[in-house]
Wavefront OBJ file of the C-alpha trace (Angstrom):
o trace
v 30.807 -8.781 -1.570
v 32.830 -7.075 -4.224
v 36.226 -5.181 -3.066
v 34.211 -1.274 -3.236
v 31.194 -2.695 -1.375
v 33.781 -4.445 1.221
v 35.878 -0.748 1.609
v 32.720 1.219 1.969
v 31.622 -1.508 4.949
v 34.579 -1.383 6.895
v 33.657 1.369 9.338
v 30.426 -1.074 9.865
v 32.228 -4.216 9.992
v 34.010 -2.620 12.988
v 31.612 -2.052 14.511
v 29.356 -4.802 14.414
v 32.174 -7.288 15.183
v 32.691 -5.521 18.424
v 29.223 -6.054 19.042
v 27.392 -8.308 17.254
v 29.577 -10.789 16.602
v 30.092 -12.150 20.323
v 26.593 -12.497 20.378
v 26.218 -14.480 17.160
v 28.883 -16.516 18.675
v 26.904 -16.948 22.092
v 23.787 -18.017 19.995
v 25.727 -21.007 18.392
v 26.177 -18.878 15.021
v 29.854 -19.232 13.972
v 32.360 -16.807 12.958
v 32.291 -18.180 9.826
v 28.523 -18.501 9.576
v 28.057 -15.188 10.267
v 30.689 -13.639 7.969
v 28.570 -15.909 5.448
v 25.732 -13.753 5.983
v 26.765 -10.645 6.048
v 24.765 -8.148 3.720
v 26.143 -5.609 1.000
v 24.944 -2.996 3.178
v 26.579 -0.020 4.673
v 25.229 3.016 7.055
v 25.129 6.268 4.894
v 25.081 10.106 5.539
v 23.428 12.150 3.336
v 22.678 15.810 4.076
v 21.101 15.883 7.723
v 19.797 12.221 7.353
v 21.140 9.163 8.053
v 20.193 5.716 6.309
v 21.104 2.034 5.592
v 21.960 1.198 2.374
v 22.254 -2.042 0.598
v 23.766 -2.904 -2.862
v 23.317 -6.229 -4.803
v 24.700 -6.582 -8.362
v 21.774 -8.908 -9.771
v 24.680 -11.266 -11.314
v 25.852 -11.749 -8.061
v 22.870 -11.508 -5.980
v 19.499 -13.666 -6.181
v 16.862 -11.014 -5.448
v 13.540 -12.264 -5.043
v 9.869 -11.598 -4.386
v 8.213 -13.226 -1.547
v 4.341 -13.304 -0.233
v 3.300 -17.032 0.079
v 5.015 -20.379 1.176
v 4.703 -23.446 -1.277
v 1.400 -24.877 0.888
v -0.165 -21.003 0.415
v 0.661 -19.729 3.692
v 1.529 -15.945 4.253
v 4.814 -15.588 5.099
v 3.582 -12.222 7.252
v 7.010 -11.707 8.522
v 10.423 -10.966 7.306
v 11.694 -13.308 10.332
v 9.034 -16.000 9.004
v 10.621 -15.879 5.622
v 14.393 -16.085 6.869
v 13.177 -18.895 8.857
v 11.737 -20.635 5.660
v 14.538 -20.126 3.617
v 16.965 -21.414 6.208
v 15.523 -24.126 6.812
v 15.764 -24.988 2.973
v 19.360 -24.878 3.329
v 19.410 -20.720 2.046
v 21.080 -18.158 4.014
v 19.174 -14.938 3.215
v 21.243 -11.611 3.628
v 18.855 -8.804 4.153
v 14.724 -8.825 3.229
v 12.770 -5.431 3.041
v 9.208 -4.905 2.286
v 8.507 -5.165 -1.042
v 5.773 -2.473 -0.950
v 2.017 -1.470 -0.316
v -0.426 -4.171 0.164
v -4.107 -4.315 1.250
v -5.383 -5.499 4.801
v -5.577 -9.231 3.953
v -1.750 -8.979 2.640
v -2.350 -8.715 -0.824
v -0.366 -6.739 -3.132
v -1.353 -3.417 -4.702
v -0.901 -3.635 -8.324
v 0.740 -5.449 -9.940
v 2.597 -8.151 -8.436
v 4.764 -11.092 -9.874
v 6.456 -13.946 -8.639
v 8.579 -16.909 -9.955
v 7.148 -16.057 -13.264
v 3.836 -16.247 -12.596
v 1.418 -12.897 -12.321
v -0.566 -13.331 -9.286
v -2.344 -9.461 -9.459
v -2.608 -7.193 -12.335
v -1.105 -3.835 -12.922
v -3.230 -1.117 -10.925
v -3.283 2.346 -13.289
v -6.584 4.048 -12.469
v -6.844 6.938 -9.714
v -6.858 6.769 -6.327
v -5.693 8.056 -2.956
v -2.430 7.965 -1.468
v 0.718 7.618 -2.268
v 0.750 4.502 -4.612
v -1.533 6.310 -6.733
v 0.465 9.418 -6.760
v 1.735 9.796 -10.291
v 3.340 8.601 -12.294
v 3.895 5.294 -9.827
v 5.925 2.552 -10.863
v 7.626 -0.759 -10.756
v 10.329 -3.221 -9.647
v 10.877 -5.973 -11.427
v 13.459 -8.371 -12.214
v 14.243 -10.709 -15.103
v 16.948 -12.431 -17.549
v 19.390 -11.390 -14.685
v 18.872 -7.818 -14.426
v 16.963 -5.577 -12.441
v 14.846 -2.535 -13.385
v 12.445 0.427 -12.214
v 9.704 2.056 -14.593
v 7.137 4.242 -14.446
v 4.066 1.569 -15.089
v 2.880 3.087 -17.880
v 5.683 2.890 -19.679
v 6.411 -0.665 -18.228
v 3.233 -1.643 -19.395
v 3.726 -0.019 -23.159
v 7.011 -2.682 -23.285
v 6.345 -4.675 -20.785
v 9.682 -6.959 -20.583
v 9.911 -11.069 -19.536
v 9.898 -10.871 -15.636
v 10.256 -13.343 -13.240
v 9.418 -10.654 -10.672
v 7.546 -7.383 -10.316
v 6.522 -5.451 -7.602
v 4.174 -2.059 -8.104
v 4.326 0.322 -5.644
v 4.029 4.300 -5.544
v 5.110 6.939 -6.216
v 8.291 7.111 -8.494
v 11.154 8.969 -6.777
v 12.905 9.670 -9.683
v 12.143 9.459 -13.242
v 14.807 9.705 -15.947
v 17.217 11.519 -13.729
v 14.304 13.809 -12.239
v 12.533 14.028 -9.418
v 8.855 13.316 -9.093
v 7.458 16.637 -10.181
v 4.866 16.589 -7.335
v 7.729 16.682 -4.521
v 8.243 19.944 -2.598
v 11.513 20.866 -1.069
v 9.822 22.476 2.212
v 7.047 19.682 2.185
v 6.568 19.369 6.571
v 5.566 15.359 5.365
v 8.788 13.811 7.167
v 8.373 10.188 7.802
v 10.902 6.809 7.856
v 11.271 5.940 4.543
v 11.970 2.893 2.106
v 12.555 2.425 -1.723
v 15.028 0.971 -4.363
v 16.801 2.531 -8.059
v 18.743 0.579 -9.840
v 22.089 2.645 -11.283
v 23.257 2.278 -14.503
v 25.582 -0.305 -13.942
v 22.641 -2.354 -13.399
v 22.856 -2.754 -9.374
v 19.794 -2.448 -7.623
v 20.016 -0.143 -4.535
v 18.123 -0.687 -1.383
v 17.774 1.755 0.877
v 16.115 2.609 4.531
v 16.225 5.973 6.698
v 16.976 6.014 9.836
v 15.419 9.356 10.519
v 12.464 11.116 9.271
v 12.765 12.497 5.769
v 10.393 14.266 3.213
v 10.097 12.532 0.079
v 12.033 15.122 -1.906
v 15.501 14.559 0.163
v 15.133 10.846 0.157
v 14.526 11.156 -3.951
v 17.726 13.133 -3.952
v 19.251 10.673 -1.768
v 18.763 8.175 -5.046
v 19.578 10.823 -7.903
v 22.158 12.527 -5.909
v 24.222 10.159 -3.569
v 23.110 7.005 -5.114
v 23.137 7.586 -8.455
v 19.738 6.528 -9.536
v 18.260 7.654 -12.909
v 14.911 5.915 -11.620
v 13.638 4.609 -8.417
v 10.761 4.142 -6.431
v 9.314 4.312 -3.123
v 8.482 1.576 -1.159
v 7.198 2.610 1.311
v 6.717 4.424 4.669
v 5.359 4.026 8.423
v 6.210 -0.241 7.506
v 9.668 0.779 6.576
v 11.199 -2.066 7.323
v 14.720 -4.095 6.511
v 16.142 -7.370 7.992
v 19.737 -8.293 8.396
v 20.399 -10.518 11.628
v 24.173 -10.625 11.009
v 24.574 -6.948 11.469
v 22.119 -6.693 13.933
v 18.846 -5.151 11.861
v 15.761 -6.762 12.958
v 12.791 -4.381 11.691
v 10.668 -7.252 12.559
v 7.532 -6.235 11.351
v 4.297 -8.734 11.482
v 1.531 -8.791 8.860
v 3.447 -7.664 5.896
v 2.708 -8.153 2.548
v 4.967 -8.898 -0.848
v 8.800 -9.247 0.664
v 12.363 -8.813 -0.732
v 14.796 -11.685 0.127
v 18.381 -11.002 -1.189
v 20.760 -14.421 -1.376
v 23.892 -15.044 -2.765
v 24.143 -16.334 -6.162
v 25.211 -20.382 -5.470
v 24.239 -20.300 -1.734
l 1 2 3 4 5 6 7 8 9 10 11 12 13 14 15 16 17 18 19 20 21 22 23 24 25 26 27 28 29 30 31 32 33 34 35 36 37 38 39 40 41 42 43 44 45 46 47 48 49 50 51 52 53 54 55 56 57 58 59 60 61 62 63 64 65 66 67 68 69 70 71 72 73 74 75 76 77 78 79 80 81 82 83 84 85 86 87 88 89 90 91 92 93 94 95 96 97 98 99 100 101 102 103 104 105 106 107 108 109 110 111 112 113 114 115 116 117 118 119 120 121 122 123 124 125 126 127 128 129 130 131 132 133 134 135 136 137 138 139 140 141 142 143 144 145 146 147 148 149 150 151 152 153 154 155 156 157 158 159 160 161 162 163 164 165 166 167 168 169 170 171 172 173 174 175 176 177 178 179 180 181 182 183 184 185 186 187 188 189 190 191 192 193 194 195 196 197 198 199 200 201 202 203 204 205 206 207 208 209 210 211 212 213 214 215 216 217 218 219 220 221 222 223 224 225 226 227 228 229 230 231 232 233 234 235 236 237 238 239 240 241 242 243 244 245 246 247 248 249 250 251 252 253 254 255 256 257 258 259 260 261 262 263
């Protein structure tokens, strides 16, 4: 956790060693283990809303894609995958749906992982709000992260060694997704990630009901965001045991598991 990141946390860490951290203890989790596995993350005002918001650097975070174990299994869970990856000796900071999937857990669109494209790039119409567009895409690679709108991903489609698709952008090129009204009555818990400029990819998680055009500005404005993209909504979901964030949602699809670089 980088000094800014660390200052920004402090009313948190307060917090969540007053009450967390006794309980950690209880549990058999040291003080040490659990300062270990603390997440970038910090609780956020913005306007009238309030959110979660987590920060990894991709040269000092691993950020990865998650969906199935090495025997094929779902992972279905964000506690399943922690469990995994602990057990493999990996202490995994915060995970958060990766995005819209169908009802047998597969991904919508375009989805890859370790390298390896397991579903294609989805650009045809539809309903809902992955096919609102322009949609777009996560994606990772060479030690940087990124979000496009997928058809210009797919027009220079870079080396990934992950990709999520998901829909629709929240902002494009410093704007917001021309199809978002200011007094839209659509206010729901939302997810998504931008990546600044800097090249740090921003997580991020309401904690009340927003419509899509605040939590877009939340991005451009707050965040600054020239691009990101929505996640997604009623599954909203982010997992962070050390500070006490268990959206432990079953039967999810694609997952994000953020790890420090070395651990």
């Amino acid at each position: 956790m980088d000094l800014a990141t660390l200052l920004q946390s402090v009313p948190l860490l307060a917090t969540l060693v007053k009450s967390v951290l006794p309980a950690a203890v209880g549990a058999g989790l040291g003080a040490g283990q659990w300062l270990a596995a603390l997440p970038p993350c910090r609780n956020l005002t913005f306007e009238t809303a309030a959110y979660l918001v987590c920060e990894a650097d991709p040269r000092q975070f691993s950020i990865e894609l998650f969906w199935k174990n090495k025997n094929g299994d779902l992972y279905r869970s964000l506690h399943n995958l922690r469990t995994a990856e602990q057990a493999a000796g990996r202490t995994m900071l915060f995970g958060m749906n990766a995005g819209m999937y169908h009802p047998n857990l597969a991904p919508v669109g375009l989805y890859v992982e370790q390298g390896q494209q397991i579903t294609s790039a989805k650009t045809g119409a539809g309903s809902g709000n992955f096919s609102m567009q322009p949609n777009g895409i996560f994606y990772l690679g060479d030690g940087k992260a990124g979000v496009r709108a997928t058809k210009d991903f797919l027009k220079r489609s870079p080396r990934v060694d992950y990709a999520t698709q998901s829909g629709p952008m929240l902002v494009i090129d410093g704007k917001l997704h021309p199809k978002f009204q200011a007094g839209s009555p659509s206010r729901k818990i939302r997810d998504g990630v931008g990546v600044r400029a800097d090249g740090v990819a921003v997580f991020a998680i309401s904690n009340d009901v927003v419509t899509f055009h605040e939590f877009a500005r939340l991005f451009r404005d707050e965040l600054g965001c020239p691009n990101a993209l929505f996640l997604d909504g009623s599954i909203s979901s982010l997992y962070a045991p050390a500070i006490g964030r268990n959206d432990d949602f079953w039967n999810l699809g694609p997952m994000i598991g953020v790890f420090r670089r070395g651990r």
